[in-house]
C-alpha beads as a LAMMPS data file, in Angstrom:
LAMMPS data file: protein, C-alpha beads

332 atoms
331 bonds

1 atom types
1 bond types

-500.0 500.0 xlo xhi
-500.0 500.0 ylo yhi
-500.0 500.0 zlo zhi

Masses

1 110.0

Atoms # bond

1 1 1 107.418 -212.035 -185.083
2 1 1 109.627 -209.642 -186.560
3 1 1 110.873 -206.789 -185.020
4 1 1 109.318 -203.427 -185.408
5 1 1 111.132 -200.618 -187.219
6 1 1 114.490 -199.149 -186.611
7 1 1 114.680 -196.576 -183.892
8 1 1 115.117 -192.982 -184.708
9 1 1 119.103 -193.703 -184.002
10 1 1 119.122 -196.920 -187.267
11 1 1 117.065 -194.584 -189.611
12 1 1 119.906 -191.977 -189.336
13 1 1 122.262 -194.882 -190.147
14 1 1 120.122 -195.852 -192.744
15 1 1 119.709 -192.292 -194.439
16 1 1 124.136 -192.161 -194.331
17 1 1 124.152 -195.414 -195.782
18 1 1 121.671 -194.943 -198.361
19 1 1 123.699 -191.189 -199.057
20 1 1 126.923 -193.129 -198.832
21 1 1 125.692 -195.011 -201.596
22 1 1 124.872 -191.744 -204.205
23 1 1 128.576 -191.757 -204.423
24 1 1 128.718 -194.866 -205.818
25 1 1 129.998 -195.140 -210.242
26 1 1 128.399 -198.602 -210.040
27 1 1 126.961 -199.322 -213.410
28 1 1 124.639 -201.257 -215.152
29 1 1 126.383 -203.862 -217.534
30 1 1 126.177 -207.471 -218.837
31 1 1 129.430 -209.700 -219.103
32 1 1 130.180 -212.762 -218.936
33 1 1 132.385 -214.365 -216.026
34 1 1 132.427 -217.456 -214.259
35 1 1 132.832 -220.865 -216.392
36 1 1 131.997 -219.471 -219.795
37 1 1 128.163 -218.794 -218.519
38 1 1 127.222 -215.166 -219.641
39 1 1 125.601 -213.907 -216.748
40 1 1 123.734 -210.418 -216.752
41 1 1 124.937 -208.040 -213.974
42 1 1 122.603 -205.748 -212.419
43 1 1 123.900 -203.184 -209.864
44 1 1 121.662 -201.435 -207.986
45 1 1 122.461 -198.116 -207.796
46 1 1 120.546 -194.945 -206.284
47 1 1 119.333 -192.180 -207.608
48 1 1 121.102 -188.925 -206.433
49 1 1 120.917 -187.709 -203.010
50 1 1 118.207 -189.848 -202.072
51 1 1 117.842 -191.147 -199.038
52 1 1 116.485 -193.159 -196.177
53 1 1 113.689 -190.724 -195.544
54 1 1 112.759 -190.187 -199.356
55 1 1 111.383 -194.045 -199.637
56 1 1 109.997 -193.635 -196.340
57 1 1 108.105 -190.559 -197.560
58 1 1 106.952 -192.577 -201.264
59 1 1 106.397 -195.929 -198.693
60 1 1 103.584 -193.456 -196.798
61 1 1 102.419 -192.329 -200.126
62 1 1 101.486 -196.013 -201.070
63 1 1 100.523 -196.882 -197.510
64 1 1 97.879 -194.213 -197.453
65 1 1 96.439 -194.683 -200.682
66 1 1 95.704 -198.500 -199.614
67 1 1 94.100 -196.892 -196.668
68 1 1 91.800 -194.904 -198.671
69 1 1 90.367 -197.710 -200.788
70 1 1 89.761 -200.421 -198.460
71 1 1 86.528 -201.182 -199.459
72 1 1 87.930 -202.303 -203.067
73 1 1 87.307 -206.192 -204.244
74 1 1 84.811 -207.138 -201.633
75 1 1 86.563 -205.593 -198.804
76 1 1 89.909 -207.212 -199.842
77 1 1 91.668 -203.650 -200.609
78 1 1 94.693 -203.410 -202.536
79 1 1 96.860 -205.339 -200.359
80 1 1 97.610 -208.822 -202.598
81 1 1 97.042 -206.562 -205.457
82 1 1 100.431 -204.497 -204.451
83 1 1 102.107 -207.903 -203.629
84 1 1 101.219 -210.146 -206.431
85 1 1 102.413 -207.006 -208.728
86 1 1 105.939 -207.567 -207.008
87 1 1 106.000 -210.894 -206.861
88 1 1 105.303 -211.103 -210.276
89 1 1 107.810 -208.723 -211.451
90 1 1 110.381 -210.253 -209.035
91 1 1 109.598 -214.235 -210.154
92 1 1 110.757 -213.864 -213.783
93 1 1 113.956 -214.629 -212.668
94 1 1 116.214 -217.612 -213.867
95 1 1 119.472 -218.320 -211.708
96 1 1 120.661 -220.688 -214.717
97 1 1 121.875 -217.084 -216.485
98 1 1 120.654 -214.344 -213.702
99 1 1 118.351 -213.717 -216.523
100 1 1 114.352 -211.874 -215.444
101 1 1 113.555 -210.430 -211.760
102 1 1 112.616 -206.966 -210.725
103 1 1 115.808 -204.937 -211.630
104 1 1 114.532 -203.209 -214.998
105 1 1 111.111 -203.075 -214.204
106 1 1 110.154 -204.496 -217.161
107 1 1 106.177 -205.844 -216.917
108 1 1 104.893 -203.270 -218.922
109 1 1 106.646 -204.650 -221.952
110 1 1 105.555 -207.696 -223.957
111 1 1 105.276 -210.743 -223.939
112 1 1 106.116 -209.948 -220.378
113 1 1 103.350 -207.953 -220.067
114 1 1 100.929 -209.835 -221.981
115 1 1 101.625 -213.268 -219.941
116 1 1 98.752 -214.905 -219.428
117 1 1 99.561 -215.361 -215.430
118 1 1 100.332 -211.715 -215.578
119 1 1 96.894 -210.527 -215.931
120 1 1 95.755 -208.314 -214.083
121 1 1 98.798 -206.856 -212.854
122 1 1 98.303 -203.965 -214.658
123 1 1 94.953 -203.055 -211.369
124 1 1 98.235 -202.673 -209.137
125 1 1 100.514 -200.801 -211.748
126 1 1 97.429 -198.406 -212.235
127 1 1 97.259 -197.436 -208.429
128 1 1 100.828 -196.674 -208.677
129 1 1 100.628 -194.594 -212.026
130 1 1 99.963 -191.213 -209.406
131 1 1 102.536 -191.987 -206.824
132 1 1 104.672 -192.480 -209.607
133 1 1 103.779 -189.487 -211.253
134 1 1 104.511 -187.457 -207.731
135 1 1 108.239 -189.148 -207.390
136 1 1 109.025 -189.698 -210.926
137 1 1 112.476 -190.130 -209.824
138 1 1 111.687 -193.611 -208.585
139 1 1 112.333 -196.593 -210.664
140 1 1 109.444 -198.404 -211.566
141 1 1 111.274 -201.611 -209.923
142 1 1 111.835 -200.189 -206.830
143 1 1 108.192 -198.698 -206.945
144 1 1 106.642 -202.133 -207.309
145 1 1 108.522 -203.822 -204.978
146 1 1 108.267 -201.250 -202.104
147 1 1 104.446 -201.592 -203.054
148 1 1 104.861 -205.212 -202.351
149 1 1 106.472 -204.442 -198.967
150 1 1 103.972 -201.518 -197.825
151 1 1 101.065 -204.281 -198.850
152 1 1 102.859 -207.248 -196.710
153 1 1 103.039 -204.481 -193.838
154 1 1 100.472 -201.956 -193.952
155 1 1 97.890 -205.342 -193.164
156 1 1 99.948 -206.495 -190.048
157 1 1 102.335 -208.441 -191.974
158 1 1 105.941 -208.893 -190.903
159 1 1 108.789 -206.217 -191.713
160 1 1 110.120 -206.926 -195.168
161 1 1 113.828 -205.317 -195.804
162 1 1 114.295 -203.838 -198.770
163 1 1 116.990 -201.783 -200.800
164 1 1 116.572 -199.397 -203.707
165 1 1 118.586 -199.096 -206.781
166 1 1 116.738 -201.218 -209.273
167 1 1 117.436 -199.388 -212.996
168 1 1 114.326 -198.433 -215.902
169 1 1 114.583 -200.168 -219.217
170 1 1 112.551 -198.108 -221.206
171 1 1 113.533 -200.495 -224.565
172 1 1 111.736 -203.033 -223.965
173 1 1 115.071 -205.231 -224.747
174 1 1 115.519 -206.607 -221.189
175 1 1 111.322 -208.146 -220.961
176 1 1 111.845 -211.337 -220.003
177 1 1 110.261 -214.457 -221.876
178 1 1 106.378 -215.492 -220.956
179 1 1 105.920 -218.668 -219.308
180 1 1 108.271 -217.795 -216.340
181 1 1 105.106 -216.802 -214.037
182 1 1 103.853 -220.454 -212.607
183 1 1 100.274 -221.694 -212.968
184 1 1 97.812 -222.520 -210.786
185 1 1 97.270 -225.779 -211.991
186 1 1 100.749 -227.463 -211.644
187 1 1 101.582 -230.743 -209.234
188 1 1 104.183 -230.812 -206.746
189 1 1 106.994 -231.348 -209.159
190 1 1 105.786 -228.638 -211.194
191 1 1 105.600 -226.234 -208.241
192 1 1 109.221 -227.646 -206.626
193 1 1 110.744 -227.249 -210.724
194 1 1 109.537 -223.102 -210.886
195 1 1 110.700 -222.175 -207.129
196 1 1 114.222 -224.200 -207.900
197 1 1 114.547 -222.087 -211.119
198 1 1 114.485 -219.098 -208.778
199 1 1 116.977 -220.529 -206.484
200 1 1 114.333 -221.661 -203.950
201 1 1 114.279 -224.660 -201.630
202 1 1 111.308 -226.304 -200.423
203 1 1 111.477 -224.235 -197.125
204 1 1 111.316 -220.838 -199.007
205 1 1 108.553 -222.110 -201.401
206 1 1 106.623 -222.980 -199.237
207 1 1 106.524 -219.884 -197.197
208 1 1 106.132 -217.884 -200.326
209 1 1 102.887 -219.124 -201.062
210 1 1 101.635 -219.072 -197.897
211 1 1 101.077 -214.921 -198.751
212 1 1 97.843 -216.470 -200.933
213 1 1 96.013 -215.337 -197.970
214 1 1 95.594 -212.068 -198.995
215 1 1 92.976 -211.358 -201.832
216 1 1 90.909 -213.564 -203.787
217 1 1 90.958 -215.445 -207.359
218 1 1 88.545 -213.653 -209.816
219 1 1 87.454 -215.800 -212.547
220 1 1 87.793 -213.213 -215.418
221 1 1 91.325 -212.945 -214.613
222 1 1 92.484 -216.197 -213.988
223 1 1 89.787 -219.081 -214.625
224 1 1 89.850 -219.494 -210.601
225 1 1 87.210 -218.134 -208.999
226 1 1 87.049 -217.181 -204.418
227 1 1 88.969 -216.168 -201.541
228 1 1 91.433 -218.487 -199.907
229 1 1 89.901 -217.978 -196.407
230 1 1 88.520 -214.846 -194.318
231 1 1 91.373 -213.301 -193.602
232 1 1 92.049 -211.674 -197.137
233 1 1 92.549 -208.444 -196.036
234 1 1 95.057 -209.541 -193.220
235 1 1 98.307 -210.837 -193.074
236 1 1 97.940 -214.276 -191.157
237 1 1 98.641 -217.739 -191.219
238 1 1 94.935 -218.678 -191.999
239 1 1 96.144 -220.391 -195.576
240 1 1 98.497 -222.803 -193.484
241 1 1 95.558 -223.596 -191.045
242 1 1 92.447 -223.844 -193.433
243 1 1 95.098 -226.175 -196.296
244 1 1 95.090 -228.736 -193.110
245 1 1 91.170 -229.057 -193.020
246 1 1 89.462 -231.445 -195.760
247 1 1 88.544 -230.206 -199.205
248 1 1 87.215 -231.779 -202.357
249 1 1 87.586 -230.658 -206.008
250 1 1 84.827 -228.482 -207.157
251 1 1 81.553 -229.098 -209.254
252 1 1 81.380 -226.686 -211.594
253 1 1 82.406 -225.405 -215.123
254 1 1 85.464 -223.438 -214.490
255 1 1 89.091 -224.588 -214.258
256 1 1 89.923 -227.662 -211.663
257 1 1 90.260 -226.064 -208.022
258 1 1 89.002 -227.245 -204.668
259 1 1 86.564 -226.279 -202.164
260 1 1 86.144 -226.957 -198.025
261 1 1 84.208 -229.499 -197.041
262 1 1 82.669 -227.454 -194.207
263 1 1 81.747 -224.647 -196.135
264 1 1 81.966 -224.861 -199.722
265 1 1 83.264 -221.023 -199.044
266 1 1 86.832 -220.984 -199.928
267 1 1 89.218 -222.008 -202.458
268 1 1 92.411 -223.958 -202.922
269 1 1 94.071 -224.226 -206.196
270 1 1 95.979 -227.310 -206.953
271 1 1 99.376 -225.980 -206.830
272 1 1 97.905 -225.342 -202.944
273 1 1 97.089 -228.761 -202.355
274 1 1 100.378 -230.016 -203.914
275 1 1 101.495 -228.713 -200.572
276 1 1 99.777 -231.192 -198.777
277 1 1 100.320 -233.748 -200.922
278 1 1 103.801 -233.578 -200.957
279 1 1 105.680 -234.987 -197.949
280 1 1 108.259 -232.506 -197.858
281 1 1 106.307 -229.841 -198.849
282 1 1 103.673 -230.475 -196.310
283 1 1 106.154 -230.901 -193.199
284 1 1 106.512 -226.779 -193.311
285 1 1 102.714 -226.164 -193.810
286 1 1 102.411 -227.807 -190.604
287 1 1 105.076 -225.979 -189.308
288 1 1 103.437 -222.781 -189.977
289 1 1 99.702 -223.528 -189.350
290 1 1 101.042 -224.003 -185.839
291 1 1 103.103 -220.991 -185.420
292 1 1 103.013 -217.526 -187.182
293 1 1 106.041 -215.975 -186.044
294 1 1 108.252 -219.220 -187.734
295 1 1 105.886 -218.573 -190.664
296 1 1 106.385 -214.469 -190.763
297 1 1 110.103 -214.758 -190.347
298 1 1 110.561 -217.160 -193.257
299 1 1 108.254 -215.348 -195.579
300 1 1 109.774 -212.327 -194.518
301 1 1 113.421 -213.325 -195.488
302 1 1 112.202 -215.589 -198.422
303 1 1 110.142 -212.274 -199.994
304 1 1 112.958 -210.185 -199.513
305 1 1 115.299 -212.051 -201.511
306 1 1 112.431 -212.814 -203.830
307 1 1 112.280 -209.015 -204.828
308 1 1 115.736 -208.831 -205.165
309 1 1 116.668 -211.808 -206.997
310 1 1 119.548 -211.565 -209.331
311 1 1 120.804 -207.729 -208.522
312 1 1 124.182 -206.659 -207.176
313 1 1 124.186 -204.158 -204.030
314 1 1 127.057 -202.908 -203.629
315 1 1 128.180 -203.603 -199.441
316 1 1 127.364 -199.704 -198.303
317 1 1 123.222 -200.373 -199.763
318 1 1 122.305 -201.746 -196.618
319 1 1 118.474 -203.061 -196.211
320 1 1 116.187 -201.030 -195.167
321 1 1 113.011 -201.442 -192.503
322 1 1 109.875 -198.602 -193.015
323 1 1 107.446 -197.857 -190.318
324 1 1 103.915 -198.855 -190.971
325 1 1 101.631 -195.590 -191.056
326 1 1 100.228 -197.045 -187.621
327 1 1 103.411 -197.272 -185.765
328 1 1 104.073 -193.441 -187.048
329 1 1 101.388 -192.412 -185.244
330 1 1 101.187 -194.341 -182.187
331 1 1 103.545 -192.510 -179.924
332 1 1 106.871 -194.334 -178.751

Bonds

1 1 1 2
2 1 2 3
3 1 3 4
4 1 4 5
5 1 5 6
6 1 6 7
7 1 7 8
8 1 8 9
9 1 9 10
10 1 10 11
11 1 11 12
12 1 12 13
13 1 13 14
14 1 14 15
15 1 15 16
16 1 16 17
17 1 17 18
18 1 18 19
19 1 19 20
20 1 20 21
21 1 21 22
22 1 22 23
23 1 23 24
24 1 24 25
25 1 25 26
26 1 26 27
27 1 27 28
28 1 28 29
29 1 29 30
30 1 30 31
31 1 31 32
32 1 32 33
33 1 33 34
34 1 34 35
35 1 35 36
36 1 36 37
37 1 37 38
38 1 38 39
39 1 39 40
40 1 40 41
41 1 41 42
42 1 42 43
43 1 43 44
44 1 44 45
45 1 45 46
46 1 46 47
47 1 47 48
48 1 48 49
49 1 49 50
50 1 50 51
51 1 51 52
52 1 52 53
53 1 53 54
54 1 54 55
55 1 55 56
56 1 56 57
57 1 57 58
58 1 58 59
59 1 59 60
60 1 60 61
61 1 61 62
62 1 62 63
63 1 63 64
64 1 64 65
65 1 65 66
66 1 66 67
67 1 67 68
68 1 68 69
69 1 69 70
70 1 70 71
71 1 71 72
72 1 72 73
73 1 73 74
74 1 74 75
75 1 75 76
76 1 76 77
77 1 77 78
78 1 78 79
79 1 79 80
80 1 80 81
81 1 81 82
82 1 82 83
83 1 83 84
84 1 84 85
85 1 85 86
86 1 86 87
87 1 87 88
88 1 88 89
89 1 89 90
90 1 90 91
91 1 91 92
92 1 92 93
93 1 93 94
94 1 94 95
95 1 95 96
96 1 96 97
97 1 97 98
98 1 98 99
99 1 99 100
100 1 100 101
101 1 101 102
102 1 102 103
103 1 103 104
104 1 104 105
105 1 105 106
106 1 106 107
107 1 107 108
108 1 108 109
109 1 109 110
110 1 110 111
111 1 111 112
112 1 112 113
113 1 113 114
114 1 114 115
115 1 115 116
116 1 116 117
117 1 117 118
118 1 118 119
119 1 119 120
120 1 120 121
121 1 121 122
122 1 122 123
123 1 123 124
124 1 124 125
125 1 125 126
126 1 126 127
127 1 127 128
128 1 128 129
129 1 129 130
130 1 130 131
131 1 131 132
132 1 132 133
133 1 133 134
134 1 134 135
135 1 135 136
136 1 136 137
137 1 137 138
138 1 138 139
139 1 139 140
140 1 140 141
141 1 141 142
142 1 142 143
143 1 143 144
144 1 144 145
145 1 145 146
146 1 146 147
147 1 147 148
148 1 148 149
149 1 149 150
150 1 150 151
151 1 151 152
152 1 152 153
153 1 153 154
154 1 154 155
155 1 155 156
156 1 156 157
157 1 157 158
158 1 158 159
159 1 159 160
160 1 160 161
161 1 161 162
162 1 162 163
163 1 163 164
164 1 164 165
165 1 165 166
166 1 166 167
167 1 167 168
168 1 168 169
169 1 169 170
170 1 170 171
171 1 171 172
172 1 172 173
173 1 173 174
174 1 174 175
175 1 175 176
176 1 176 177
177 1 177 178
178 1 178 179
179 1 179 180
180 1 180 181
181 1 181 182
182 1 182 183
183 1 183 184
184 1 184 185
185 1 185 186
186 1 186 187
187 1 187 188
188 1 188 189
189 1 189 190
190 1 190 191
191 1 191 192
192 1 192 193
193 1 193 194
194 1 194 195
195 1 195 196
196 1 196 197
197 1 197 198
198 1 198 199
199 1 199 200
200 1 200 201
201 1 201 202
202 1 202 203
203 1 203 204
204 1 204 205
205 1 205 206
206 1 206 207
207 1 207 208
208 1 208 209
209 1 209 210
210 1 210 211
211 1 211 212
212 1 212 213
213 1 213 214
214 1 214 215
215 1 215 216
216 1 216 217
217 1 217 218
218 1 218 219
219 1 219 220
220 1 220 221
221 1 221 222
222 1 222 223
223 1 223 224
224 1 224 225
225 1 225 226
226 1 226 227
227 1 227 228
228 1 228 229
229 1 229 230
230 1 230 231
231 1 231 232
232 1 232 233
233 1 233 234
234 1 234 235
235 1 235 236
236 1 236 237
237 1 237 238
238 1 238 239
239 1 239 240
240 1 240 241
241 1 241 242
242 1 242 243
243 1 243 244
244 1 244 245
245 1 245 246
246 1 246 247
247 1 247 248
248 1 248 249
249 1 249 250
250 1 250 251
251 1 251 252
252 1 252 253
253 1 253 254
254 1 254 255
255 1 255 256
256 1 256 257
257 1 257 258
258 1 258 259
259 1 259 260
260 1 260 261
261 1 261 262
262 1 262 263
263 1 263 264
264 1 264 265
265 1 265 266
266 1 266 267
267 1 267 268
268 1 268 269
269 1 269 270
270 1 270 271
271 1 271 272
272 1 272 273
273 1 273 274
274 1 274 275
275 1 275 276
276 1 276 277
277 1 277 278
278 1 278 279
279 1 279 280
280 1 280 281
281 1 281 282
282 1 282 283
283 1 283 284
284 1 284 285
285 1 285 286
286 1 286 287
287 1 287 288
288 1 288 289
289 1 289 290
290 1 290 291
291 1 291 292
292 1 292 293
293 1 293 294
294 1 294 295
295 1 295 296
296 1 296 297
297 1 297 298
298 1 298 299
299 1 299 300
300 1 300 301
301 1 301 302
302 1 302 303
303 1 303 304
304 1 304 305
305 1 305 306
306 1 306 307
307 1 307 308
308 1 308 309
309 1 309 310
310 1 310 311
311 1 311 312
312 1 312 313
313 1 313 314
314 1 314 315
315 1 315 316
316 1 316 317
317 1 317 318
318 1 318 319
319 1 319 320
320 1 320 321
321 1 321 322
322 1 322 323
323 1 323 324
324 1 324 325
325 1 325 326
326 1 326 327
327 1 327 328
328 1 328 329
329 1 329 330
330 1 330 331
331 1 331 332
């Protein structure tokens, strides 16, 4: 599993490199380079005099809030709410022209916003309007995706690193097209196609949506309608485990999905059971229903550069590790 969070010694070389960073000019630009492709540049660059300890603070901000409301959705809390919201924001991202992605924070603007895979998004956004309102100074990119890492976390998740420095556009210019946000419906070629776009392999993608553990569809939202398993409130490698069992497609009037054989409890959707129908795919879900630490490191790298997908750090914006608000109390 991954390690824990940085001793007391790291976060003071955390807070100097974050500080080192405030000195950075770096600014945002687009230009073209490279064979002829015009390729939008996004450096990250942090606010002023902000540093290690100010996310930390805004991480415990979100961390308790989730706390408070664990009863939401059926006992599911905010926890997939927090990381679909960042994953979504992050997954608009095209390598072809470093095009979408997280930096400008941008899902509040149509037809970004307005995507129909992007609804309800806006549940997670709302949770965040207060902490936002408290650290206005935040970008809203770098508020998502911390949100993304305090849900991963704060439900005994692996440690996600992370680095600030993601820029507002308040325009509306910089929304990226609809469409870019996969469906639930899609085949393996349709799944391996959107994760490739991102810069994916089959490793990463399938690690990625191995986080479906958390939460539940709701059929008002999406047209799918359950949880994924019993553990969607905790970070585990149920998905992995329960895609291995035997499922059939379900009776009913909704949109196509499947249901367990033993149960008739939970839900797969198809782009789910393209994992197991895929050779390739299906070599790293049994992988991971077999052993949780393989499965938390590789979701844990593969989300990180998920949420920071197509933005420049310059070398002195190191990643960062928070504490969860457990391991701040439990004494060392």
């Amino acid at each position: 599993m991954t390690s824990v969070a940085s001793s007391a010694a790291n976060r003071n070389a955390n807070t100097s490199e974050v500080k080192r960073h405030n000195s950075s000019t770096a600014t945002t630009e687009n230009a073209a380079f490279g064979a002829g492709a015009g390729l939008n540049i996004k450096r990250a660059k942090v606010p002023e005099d902000k540093t290690y300890e100010d996310y930390q603070r805004v991480y415990n901000e979100i961390a308790t809030k989730i706390s408070e409301h664990l009863d939401y959705d059926k006992g599911d809390g905010y926890f997939a709410q927090l990381v679909r919201n960042a994953w979504h924001a992050s997954a608009t991202y095209a390598a072809a022209d470093n095009s979408g992605g997280s930096y400008y924070g941008t899902m509040i603007f149509e037809p970004e916003e307005f995507d129909f895979q992007n609804k309800g998004t806006a549940i997670a956004r709302s949770f965040l309007s207060s902490i936002h309102v408290q650290n206005p100074w935040i970008s809203r990119g770098d508020l998502w995706t911390l949100a993304g890492v305090a849900g991963v976390q704060e439900c005994n998740g692996p440690k996600i690193k992370w680095r600030p420095g993601r820029l507002d556009d308040n325009t509306g210019t910089k929304a990226a097209p609809a469409g870019r946000i996969p469906d639930g419906d899609g085949d393996a070629r349709y799944v391996r196609d959107f994760f490739s776009r991102m810069g994916f392999n089959d490793r990463e993608t399938v690690a990625l949506i191995g986080a479906h553990v958390l939460g539940r569809c709701h059929r008002h939202v999406s047209g799918y309608d359950g949880p994924w398993g019993d553990d969607s409130n905790n970070f585990t490698n149920d998905f992995f485990e329960r895609l291995m069992g035997n499922w059939h497609i379900k009776n009913w009037d909704g949109r196509k999905q499947y249901e367990d054989d033993a149960t008739n409890l939970y839900m797969m959707l198809p782009t789910d059971m393209s994992l197991k129908e895929d050779g390739n795919f299906f070599k790293y879900v049994k992988e991971y229903a077999k052993d949780v630490d393989l499965w938390f490191k590789d979701f844990a790298d593969a989300y990180s550069k998920l949420l920071e997908k197509g933005i420049e750090f310059p070398e002195d914006n190191k990643p960062l590790e928070f504490k969860t608000l457990h391991e701040q109390t439990v004494p060392n």
